[in-house]
N, C-alpha and C positions, 0 to 999 in steps of 0.2 A: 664424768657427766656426759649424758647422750646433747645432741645438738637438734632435737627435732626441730622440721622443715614443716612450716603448711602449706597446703595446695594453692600454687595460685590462682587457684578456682575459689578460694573461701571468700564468704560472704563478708561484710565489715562489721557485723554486730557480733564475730567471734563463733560461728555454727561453720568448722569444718574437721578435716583430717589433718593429722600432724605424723611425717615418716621421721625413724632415727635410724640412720643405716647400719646396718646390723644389729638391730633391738626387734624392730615391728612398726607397728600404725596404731595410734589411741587418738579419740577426741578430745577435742581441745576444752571442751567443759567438764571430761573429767581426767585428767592429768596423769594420775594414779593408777588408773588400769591400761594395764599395755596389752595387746594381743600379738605375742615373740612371733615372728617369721624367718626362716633361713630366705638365701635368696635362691633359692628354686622355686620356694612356696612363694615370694613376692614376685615373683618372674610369672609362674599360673595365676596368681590372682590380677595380675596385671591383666592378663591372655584375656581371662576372663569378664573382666570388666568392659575390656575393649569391646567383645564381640558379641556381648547384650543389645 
């Protein structure tokens, strides 16, 4: 069983991201759909987000 994490940026009425380390990142309203990430690919998505 994965242990996903949400951001402690998420809102209280449940509208955020949830990471499982070494799974990927899905939303917290829909559970079921994971989008898998290695961590290179979660390393550039990071990169990326940051310097938007």
């Amino acid at each position: 069983m994965t242990r996903w994490r949400k951001s402690s940026y998420s809102a209280s009425d449940g509208n955020c991201v949830e990471v499982g380390p070494g799974v990927g990142i899905r939303d917290s309203k829909s559970p079921s759909v994971e989008l898998p990430l290695t961590a290179h690919q979660w390393t550039r998505l990071l990169r990326q987000v940051k310097s938007a």
